[in-house]
N, C-alpha and C positions, 0 to 999 in steps of 0.2 A: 433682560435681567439675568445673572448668571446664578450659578447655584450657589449655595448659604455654604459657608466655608467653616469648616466644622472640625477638628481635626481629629476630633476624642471619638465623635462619633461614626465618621467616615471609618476608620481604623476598627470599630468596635464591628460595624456592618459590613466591612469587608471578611474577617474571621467566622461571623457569624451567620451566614447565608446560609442556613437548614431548617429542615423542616420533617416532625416524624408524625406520620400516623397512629392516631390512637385506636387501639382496634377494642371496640365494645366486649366488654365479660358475660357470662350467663346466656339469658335471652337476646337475641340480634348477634348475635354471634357470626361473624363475617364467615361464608363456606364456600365451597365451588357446589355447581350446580349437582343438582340430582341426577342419578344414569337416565331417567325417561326424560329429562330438558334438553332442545337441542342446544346445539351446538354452531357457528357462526350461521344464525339463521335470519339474521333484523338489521339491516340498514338504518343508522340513524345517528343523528348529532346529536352535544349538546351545548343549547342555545346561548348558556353563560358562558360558558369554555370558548364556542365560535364567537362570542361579543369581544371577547379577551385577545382572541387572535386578531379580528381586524384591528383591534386597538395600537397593539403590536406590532402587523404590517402597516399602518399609516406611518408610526416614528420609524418605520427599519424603510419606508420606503421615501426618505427624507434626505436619504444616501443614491438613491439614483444615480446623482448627477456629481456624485466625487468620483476621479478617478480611482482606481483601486488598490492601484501601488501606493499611490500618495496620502490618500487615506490609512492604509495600513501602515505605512511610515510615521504618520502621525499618532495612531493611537499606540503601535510601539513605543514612541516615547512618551508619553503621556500614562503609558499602563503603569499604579501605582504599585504592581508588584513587579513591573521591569528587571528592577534591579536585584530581587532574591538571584533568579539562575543566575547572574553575574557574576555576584558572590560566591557562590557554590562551584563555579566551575573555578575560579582566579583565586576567592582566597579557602576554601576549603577543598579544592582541589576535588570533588566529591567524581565519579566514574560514572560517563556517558549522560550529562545532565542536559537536559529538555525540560521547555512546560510540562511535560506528560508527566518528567521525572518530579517535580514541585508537587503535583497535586497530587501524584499519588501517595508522598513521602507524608504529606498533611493526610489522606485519605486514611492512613497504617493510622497516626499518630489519632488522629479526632475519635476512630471507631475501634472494638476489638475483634482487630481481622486475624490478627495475630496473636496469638495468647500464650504461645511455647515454641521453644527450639527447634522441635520437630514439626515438621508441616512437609508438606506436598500442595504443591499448587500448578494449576494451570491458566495460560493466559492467553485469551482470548482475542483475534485481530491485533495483533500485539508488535508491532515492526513501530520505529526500528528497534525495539527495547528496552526503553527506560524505565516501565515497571519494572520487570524484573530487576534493573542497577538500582530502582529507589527500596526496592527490597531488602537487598541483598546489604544496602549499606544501613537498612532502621533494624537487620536482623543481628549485625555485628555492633549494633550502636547498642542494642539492646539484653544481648545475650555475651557468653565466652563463646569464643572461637571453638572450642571444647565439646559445647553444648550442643550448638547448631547441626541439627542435620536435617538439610532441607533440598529436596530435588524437585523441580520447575518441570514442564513439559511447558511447550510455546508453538501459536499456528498462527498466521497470516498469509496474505495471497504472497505465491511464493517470487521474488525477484528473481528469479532464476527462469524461469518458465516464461515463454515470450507469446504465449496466448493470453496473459493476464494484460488489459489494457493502463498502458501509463499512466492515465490520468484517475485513475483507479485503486491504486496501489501504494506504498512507501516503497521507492527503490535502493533508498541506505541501507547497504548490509552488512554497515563496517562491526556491528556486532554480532548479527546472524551469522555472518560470516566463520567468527572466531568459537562459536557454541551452537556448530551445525547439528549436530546429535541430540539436541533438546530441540530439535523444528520439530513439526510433525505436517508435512507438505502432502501427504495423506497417498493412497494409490495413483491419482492422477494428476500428480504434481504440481495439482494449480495450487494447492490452499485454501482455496475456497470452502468456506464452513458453510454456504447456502446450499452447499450440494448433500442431497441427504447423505448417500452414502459415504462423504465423508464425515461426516458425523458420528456413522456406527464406525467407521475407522477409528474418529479417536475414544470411544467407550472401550473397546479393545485393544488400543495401545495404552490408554490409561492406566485400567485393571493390569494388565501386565510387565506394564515400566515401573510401575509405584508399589506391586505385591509384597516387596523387600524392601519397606520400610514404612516401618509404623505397623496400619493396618493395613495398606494397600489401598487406600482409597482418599480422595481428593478433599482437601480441607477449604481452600479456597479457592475460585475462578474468577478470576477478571475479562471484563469483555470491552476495549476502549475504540471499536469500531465507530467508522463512519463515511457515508460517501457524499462524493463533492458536489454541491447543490449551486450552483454560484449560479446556474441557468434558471432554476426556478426556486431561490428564495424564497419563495413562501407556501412552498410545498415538500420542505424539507421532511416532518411529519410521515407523509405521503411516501418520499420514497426511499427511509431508510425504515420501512416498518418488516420488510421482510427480512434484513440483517440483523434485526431487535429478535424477529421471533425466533430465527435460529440462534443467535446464542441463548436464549432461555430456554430450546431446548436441549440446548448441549449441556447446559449449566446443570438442568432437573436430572439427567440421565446420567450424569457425570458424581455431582457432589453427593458427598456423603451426609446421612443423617446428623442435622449440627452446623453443618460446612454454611459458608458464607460464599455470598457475590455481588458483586464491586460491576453495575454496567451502567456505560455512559450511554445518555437518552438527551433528546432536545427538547423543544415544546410537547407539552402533554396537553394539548387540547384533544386531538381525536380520539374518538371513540375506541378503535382499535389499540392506542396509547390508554385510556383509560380501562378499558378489560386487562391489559395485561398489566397494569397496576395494582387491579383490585384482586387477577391473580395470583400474583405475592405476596401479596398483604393475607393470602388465606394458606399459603405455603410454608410461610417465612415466618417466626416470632416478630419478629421488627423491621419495619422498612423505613428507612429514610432516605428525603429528597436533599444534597448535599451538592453547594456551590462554591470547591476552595478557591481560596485568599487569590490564589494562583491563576487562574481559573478567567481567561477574559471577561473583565464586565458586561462587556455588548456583545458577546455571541450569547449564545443560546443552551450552552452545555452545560448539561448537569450531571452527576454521579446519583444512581440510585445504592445507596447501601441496603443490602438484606442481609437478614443475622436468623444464625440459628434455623437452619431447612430442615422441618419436618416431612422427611422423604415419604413417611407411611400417612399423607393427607388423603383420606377417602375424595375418590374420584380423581385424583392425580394421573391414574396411568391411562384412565377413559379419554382424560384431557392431552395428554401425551400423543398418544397415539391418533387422535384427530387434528392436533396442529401441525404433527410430519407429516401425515394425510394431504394437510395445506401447503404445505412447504413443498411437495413433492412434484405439487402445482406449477411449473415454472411459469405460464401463461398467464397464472391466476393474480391480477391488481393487488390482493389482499387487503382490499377497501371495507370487508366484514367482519365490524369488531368480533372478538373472541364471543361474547356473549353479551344476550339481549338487555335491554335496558331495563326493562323489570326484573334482571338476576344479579342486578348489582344494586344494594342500599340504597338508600336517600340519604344517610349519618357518613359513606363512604365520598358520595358522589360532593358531598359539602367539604368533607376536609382537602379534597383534591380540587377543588374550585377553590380552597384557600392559599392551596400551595404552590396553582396556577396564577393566581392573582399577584402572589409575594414575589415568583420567580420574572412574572412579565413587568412589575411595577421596578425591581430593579431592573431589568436589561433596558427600559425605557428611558429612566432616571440618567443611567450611564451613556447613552447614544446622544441624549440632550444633550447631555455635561462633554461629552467630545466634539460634537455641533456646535457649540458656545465656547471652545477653549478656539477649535479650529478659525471661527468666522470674526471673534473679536481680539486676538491677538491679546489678550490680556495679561499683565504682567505681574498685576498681582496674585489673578489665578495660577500663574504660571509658576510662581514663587511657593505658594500653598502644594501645587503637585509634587513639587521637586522636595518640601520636607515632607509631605506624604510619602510618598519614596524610602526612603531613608527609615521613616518609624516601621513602614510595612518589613522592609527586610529584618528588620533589629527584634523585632515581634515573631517575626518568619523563626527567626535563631532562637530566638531565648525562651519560645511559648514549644517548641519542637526540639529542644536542645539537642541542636546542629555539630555535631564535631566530625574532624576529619577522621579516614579511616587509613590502615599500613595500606602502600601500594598493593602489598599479596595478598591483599584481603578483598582486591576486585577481581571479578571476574572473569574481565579481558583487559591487556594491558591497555593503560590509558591514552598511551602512545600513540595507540593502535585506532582508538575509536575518536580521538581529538584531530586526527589527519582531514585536512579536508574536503569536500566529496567532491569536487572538483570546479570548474568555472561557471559562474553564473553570470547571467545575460541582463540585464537593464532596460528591460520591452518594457516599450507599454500598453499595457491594457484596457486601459480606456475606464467609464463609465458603464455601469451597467447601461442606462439609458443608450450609451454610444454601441454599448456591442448588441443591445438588441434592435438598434437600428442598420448596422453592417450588419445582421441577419438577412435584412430587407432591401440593404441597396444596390450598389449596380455591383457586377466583376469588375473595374477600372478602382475600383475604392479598397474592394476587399485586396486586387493586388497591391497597391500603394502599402496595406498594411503589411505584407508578407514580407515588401522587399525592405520596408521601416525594420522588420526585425532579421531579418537576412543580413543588414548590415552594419547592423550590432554583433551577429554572428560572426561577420571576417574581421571584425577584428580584434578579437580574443586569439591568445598565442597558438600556434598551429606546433611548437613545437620543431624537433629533427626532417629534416627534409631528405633525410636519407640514411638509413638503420640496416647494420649486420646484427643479425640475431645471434649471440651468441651458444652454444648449448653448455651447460653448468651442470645438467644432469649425470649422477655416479653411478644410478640402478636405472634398468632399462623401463623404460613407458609402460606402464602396467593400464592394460584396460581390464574396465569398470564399470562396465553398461548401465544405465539408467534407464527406467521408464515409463511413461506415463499416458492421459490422455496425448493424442495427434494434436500438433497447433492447427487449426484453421487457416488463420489467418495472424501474420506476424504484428504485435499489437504493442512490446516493447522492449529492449534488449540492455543488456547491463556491456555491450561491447559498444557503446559509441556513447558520447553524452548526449545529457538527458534534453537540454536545451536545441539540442540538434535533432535529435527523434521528436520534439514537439512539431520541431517548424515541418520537417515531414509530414506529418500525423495532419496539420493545417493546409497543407498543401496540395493534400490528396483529397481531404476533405471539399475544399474550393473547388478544384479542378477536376473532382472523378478519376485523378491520373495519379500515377505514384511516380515519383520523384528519379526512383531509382533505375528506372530505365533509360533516360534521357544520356547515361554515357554509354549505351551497350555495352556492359559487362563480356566478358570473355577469357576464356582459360587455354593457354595456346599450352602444346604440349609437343613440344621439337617445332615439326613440320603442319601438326594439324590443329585444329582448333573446336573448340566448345563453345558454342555463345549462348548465352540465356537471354530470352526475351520472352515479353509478358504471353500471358496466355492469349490466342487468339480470340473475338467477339464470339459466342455461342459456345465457348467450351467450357466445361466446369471441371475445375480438379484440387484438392484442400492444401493448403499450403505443406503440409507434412509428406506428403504423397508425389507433391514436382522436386521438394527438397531430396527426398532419397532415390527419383528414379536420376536427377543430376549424379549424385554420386556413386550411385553402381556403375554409371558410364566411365568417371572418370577413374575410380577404384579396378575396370576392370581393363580399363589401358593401360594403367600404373602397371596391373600386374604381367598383361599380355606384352607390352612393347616395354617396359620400364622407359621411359624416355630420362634424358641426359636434363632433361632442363623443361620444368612446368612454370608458367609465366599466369597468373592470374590479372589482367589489368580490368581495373574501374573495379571490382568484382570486393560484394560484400560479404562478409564474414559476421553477421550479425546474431546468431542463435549457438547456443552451447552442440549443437550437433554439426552446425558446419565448423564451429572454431574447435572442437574434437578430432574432426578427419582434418581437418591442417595439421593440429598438433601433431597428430600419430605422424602425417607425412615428413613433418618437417626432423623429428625425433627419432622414427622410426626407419624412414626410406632414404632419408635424402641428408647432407651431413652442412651444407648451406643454405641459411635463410637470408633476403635481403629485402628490407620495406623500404621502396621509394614513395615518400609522399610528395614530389613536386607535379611537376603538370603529367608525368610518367602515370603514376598511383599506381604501382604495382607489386606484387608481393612475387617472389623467384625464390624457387627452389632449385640448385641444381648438386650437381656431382654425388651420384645415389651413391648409397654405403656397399664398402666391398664384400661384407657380410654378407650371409643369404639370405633375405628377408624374404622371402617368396611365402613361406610359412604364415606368417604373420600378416603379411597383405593380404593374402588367402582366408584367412580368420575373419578379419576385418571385412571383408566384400561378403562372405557369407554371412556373418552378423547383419549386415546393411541390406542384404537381397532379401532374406530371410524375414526382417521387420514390414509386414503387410500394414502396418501403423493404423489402422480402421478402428479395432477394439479402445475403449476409454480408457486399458492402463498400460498397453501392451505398447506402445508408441515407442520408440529409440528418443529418449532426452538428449544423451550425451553417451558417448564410447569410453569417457575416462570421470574421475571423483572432477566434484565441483573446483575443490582446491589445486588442480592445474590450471585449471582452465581461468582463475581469477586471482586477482591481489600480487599479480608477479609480472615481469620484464615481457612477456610472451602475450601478455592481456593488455597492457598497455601500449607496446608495439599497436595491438589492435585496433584498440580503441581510435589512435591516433590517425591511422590508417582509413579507419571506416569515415569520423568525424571528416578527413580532407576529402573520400569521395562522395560523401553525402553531399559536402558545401560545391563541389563541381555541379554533382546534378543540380541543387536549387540554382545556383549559377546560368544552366542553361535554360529554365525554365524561366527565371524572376527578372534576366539584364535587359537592360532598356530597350537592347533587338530583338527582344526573344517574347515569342507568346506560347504557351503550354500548346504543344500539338501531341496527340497520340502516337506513338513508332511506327511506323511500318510494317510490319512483322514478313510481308510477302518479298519488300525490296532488297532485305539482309542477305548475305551470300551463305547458303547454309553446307558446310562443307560437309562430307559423305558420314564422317562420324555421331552429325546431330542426328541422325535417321536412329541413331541407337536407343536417345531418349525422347523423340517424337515430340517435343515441344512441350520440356519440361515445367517452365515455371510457373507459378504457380498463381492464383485468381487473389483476388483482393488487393493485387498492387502489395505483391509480399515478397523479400527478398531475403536468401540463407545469407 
């Protein structure tokens, strides 16, 4: 039987998905605990919130057995508010628009996060940016241009940093990119807000970005984190609870008395979920549990709004400084709610089992209703969705009153952020059921699957198969040192696409072996030669430490021998500090570049400039010798600003570059003749110059 086709009411329950806690006046008066109560001391559930969960994993576990592409194909077009971003982006032409941009622009419009022209805000896991564009266009929808004076601070794990893991991160930074000076990528350039000390970084760059205007202190913070759970769906709860706790403490330490915050949370059943609910509710005038229009039906996401932060809450800094305590924990599960179950109400614990109850009866309602549109082809349902569609958007406009804004009134030109981000691949993914069974089955199946997507890979355009670099630069290469934490291990890079560093990432995974040795890389230099090969069995070295002791080698025959002509072939240029010392070379030393991608792959530099660079190599190798890279912020990033290194002729060259000798090595590892073997590392001929860097590369299957 399909569901009751309703239109008034559908339409009425998609706007209206919230929910506020009523917090008792006088006697029972919601508080945080007393200073002599502990603190995460009691393990414990509770019994209707875990009824509620299994109820909830039965229907979400109903989906098993759909594929995942095909599924999400499906409920994209079936999603009744589909069609808002559509509009916004084609006929309101609105800047940088995403779901995130939708619900946040509802989020401004439903609560008062905004109240005045003037504000300061910070935004929390926030890549690629849409808050901040759905902002910027509700604050010129809403004010004169005149009025508005409003400056953002913004953190997310940084894209630039290649110890941040891909599958972990937003690697779009086509607006990061354009509004780098409002990041805050913290001392150790990952972004990472789980790291305490970056946390005190940004209380300190806060107080002092924002001192100069207003009062100098934070009106709003948004926190729209989250990590990718696709492996253990129904212990989402479990493992984004210690991302929750740092942004609440970043939020408490941060906002000002008054100030508001906007964090997106999943299922509140645990316990841990339910103390820090019942936290805010004693912090905060008002809190409420809000699910925009926008907002997918069947996932799990919610926005908690809190209003009005009473920063002088007795017992607030006792509790502060115990949960960074926690935080400080890397090891630590964080499976201990904040506090016992006798410190929180019976009147609190009932209105949260209410609003547990409303948020799981919709998400269940909605999986059925795609289960039923999916399994019976129905066309009069189908007919019902499509003017559902239509009234959702018209209601989106006219309940939020939607208008376009002057091009110079975005942020970053729109040009600039509607390009797009480049090739995507058409794998498929299977079933849940299916990939937790290739968990378990033989290597003969997991390869099948590799070269399944390997050859979707060749055949996406490869582009030039042979490129003069040209140089365009008027003012000479100005280096710029960056620096931060050492990578360990290379985990994702903005120089090759992303679809291609997946299958990597998969292949090393399977195999224990990385991909990128399979073409011995080598950097010939006249008459001699540099080869990089993996580190030998028993050796340990970090992947930041074989990266720089390669290029003191190579840096210090640039300067000893200048040779006439440096030949890089198979050889990856994948992190901002090896594509740094190209650049200087190619800019600085040498006055031709030439990238062969055919069966060549090789990148030439020759005919060095008649100038006297000697100066300046010199610079540069003592920069490079110098960097002991051990310390967590002292690491060499990059030798030049972000902005050479990305979004121009010289990145791109790269990127194209890397993508063809990535797809060589999976080549030799995935073709029908080939089975993954480990290199050799004793039978390569190592010519008298490798003795300089004693078997540079570096452990993890990691490549500059």
């Amino acid at each position: 039987m399909g569901p009751k086709l309703n239109l008034r009411s559908e339409l009425e329950q998609l706007f209206e998905k919230k929910f506020q806690y009523q917090k008792p006046r006088g006697d029972g008066v919601w508080e945080l605990p007393r200073e002599e109560q502990p603190l995460f001391s009691e393990y414990y559930q509770c019994e209707a919130l875990q009824n509620l969960k299994d109820q909830l994993n039965s229907v979400k576990s109903k989906l098993n057995d759909y594929g995942v592409q095909e599924w999400s194909s499906h409920t994209n077009r079936r999603d009744p508010s589909g069609e808002v971003p559509w509009r916004l982006k084609n006929e309101t032409k609105a800047e940088f628009v995403t779901v995130a941009w939708c619900k946040f622009f509802e989020c401004l419009h439903r609560y008062p996060l905004v109240t005045e022209p003037v504000v300061n805000t910070l935004h929390l896991c926030e890549a690629p940016g849409a808050f901040i564009a759905a902002l910027n266009h509700y604050l010129h929808s809403t004010y004169g241009k005149d009025e508005i004076k409003w400056r953002w601070r913004s953190t997310t794990l940084n894209p630039y940093y290649e110890g941040n893991a891909l599958n972990e991160m937003i690697t779009d930074d086509r607006f990061i990119f354009h509004t780098l000076d409002n990041w805050l990528f913290h001392k150790d350039l990952t972004g990472n807000l789980i790291n305490l000390s970056n946390i005190e970084h940004m209380v300190e760059r806060c107080a002092e970005d924002f001192k100069d205007n207003g009062s100098g202190v934070v009106d709003l913070i948004t926190a729209d984190g989250s990590i990718d759970c696709a492996a253990q769906p129904d212990c989402q709860e479990e493992i984004v609870v210690r991302l929750f706790f740092a942004e609440t403490i970043c939020a408490l330490r941060i906002l000002k008395t008054g100030g508001k915050f906007v964090v997106k949370m999943f299922t509140l059943f645990e316990a841990c979920s339910v103390s820090l609910l019942y936290m805010l509710n004693c912090i905060f005038e008002q809190v409420h549990i809000y699910k925009p229009a926008t907002s997918k039906r069947g996932n799990s996401e919610v926005y908690v709004i809190c209003l009005n932060y009473q920063k002088d809450t007795p017992g607030l800094a006792r509790l502060l400084e115990k949960m960074q305590a926690k935080l400080a924990q890397p090891n630590d599960a964080m499976v201990m709610p904040l506090f016992a179950k006798s410190q929180i109400p019976n009147d609190f614990m009932m209105q949260h089992e209410i609003a547990c109850r409303l948020y799981m009866k919709l998400q269940t309602d909605a999986i059925e209703s795609s289960i039923y549109a999916y399994e019976s082809k129905d066309r009069l349902y189908f007919r019902h969705l499509h003017h559902l569609r239509g009234l959702v958007s018209s209601m989106y406009y006219n309940r939020y009153k939607v208008q376009p804004l002057d091009d110079k009134l975005c942020i970053v030109d729109k040009e600039v952020t509607s390009k797009a981000l480049g090739f995507s691949v058409p794998i498929y993914g299977g079933s849940y059921t299916e990939r937790e069974k290739l968990k378990d089955g033989d290597l003969l199946k997991q390869i099948y699957c590799l070269r399944r997507e390997f050859n979707q890979l060749e055949k996406c355009p490869n582009g030039l198969t042979s490129y003069r670099y040209a140089k365009d630069r008027v003012a000479p290469l100005t280096l710029r040192v960056s620096r931060g934490a050492p990578v360990k291990s290379l985990q994702s890079s903005l120089f090759a696409s992303e679809p291609v560093l997946l299958l990597r990432l998969r292949i090393l995974d399977t195999f224990d072996l990385d991909p990128i040795w399979q073409a011995s890389p080598n950097c010939q230099l006249d008459s001699q030669t540099l080869s990089f090969l993996p580190c030998t069995e028993g050796e340990t070295e970090t992947f930041h430490s074989a990266q720089r002791r390669f290029f003191v080698a190579l840096l210090e025959c640039v300067r000893g021998q200048r040779p006439q002509k440096i030949v890089f072939h198979k050889f990856l240029f994948l992190t901002h500090y090896s594509a740094s010392v190209l650049l200087f070379l190619v800019e600085s030393v040498y006055q031709e570049t030439h990238f062969e991608t055919n069966q060549l792959q090789t990148i030439t530099l020759s005919s060095p400039s008649i100038r006297e660079d000697d100066a300046i190599v010199e610079e540069v190798l003592d920069l490079v010798k110098s960097d002991t890279g051990e310390t967590e912020e002292e690491a060499i990033h990059s030798l030049v600003q972000i902005k050479e290194l990305q979004k121009n002729k010289f990145s791109n060259a790269l990127i194209q570059h890397n993508n063809n000798v990535l797809l060589t090595c999976f080549r030799r590892m995935l073709g029908e003749e080939s089975f993954p073997m480990p290199i050799d590392t004793e039978a390569v001929e190592q010519p008298s110059i490798v003795s300089a860097i004693k078997e540079a590369p570096p452990i993890d299957g990691v490549v500059f």
